[in-house]
C-alpha positions as CSV (number, residue, x, y, z in Angstrom):
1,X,-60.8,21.0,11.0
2,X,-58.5,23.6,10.2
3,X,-55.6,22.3,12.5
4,X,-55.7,19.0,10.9
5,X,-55.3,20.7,7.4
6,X,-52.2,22.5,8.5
7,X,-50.6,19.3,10.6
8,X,-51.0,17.7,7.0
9,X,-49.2,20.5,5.2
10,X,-46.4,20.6,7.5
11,X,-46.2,17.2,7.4
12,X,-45.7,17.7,4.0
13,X,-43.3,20.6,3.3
14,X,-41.3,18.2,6.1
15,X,-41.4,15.0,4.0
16,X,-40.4,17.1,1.2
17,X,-37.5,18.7,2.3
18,X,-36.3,16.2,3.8
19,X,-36.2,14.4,0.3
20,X,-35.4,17.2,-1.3
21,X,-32.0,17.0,1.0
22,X,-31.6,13.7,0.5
23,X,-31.3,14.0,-3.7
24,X,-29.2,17.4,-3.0
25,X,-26.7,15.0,-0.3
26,X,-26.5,12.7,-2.7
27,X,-25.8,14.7,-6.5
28,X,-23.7,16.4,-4.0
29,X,-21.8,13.2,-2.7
30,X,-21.0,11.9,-6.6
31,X,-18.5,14.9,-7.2
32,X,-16.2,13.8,-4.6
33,X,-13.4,11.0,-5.6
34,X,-13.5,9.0,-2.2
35,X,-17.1,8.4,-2.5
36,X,-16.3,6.5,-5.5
37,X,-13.6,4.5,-3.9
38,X,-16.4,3.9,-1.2
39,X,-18.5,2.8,-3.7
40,X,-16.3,0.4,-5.8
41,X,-15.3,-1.3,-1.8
42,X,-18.9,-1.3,-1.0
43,X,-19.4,-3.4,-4.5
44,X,-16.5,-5.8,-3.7
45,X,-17.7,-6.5,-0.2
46,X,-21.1,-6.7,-2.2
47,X,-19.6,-9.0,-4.7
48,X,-18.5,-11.4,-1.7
49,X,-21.7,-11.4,0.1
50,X,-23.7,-11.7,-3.4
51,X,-21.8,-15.0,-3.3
52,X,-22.0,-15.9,-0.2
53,X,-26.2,-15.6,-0.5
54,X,-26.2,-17.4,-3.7
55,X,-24.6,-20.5,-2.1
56,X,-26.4,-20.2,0.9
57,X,-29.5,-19.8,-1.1
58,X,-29.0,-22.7,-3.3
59,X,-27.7,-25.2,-0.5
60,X,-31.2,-24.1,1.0
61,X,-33.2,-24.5,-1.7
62,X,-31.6,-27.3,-4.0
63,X,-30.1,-29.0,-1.9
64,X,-32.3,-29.1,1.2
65,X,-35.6,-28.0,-0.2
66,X,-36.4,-24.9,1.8
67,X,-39.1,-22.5,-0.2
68,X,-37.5,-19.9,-2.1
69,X,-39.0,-16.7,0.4
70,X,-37.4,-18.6,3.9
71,X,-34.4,-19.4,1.6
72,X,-33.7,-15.8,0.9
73,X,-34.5,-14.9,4.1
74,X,-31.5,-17.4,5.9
75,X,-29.0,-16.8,3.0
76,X,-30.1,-12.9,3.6
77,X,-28.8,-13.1,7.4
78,X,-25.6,-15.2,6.6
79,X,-24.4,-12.7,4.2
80,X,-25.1,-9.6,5.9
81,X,-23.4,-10.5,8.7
82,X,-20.5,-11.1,6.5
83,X,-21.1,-7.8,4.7
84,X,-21.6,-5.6,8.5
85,X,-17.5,-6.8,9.0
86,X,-16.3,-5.8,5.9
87,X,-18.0,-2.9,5.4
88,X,-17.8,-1.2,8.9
89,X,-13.7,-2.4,8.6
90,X,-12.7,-1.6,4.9
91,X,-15.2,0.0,2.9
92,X,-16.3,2.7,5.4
93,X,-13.3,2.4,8.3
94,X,-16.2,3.3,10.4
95,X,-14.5,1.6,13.7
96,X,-14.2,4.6,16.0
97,X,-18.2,4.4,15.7
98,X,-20.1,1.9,18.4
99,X,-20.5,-1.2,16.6
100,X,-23.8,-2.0,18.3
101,X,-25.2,1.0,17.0
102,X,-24.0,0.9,13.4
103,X,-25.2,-2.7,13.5
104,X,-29.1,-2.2,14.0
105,X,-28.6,0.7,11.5
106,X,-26.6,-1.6,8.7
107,X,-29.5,-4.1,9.8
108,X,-32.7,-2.0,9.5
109,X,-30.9,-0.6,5.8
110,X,-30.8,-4.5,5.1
111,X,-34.3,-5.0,5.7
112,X,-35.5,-2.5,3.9
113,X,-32.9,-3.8,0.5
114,X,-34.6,-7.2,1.3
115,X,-37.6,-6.3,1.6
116,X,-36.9,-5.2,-2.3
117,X,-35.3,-8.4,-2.6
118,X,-37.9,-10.3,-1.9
119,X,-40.7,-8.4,-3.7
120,X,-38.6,-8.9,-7.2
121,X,-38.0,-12.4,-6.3
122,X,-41.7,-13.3,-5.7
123,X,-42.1,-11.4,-8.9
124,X,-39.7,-13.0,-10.9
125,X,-40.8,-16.7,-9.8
126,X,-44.1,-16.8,-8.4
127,X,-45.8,-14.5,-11.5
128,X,-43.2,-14.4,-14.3
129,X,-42.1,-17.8,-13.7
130,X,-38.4,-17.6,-14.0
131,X,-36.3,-20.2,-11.9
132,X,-35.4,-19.3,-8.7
133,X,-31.5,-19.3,-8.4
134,X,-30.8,-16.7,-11.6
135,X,-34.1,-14.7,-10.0
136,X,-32.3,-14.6,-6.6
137,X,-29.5,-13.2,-8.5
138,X,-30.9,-10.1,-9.8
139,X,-33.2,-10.1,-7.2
140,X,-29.9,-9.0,-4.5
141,X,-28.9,-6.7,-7.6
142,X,-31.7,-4.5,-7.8
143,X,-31.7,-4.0,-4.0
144,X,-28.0,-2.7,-4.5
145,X,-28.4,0.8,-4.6
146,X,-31.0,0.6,-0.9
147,X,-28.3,-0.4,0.4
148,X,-25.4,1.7,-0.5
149,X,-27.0,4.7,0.2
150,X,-29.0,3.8,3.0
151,X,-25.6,2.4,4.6
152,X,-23.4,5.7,3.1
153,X,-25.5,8.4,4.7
154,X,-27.2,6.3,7.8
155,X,-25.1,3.8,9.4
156,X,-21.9,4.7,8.5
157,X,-22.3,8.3,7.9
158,X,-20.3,11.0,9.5
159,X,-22.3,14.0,9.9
């Protein structure tokens, strides 16, 4: 039983120094100027695709009726393939890197930030009520930050 115990611990002291670098990249990453610049980009390109999701999400759900999970799901894969071009192009410059790679990465970072996405929407409308279209919108907001610094350090990151 003793082997188990210590699989666990190292387990553990692995998990937590791997967070630990994670919050020490990141403090680290807010002193320097360009990540800022990367950040505001990221926003704009985040501002285009927000609005690109909202009117994919209300043609789905107002117009043709869709449910309001399968219509965040289809305006979720419209706007992030919007948001891979820009982002891999202007807000990262990231083009020397193989775009089939940084693709599944930018996607599987997406996931997760909808995966957010869709547990504050189904929070927001199916138990507080709310209507669905201003719920959609904070919904994408709160799942902001998953996706900048999932995309910063993982798909577009130069180590």
């Amino acid at each position: 039983m003793k082997p188990v115990e210590e699989a666990t611990a190292d387990e553990t002291t692995t998990a937590a120094e791997w967070t630990w670098q994670l919050i020490r990249r990141v403090h680290l990453g807010t002193r320097k100027p360009a990540n800022w610049v990367q950040l505001f980009k990221f926003g704009v390109v985040g501002a285009t695709g927000y609005v690109v999701n909202l009117a994919v999400f209300g043609v789905l759900v107002e117009l043709l009726g869709v449910h309001h999970i399968p219509g965040a799901i289809g305006a979720f894969c419209v706007a992030v393939m919007n948001n891979f071009f820009w982002n891999r192009h202007w807000t990262f410059r990231a083009t020397e890197g193989h775009a089939g790679f940084q693709a599944a990465r930018f996607f599987a970072v997406s996931l997760v930030a909808l995966g957010v996405n869709l547990i504050a929407l189904s929070l927001l409308v199916d138990v507080a009520g709310a209507a669905e279209l201003p719920s959609q919108a904070l919904a994408v907001a709160l799942a902001m930050p998953v996706n900048f610094i999932g995309n910063k350090l993982w798909t577009f990151g130069r180590d």
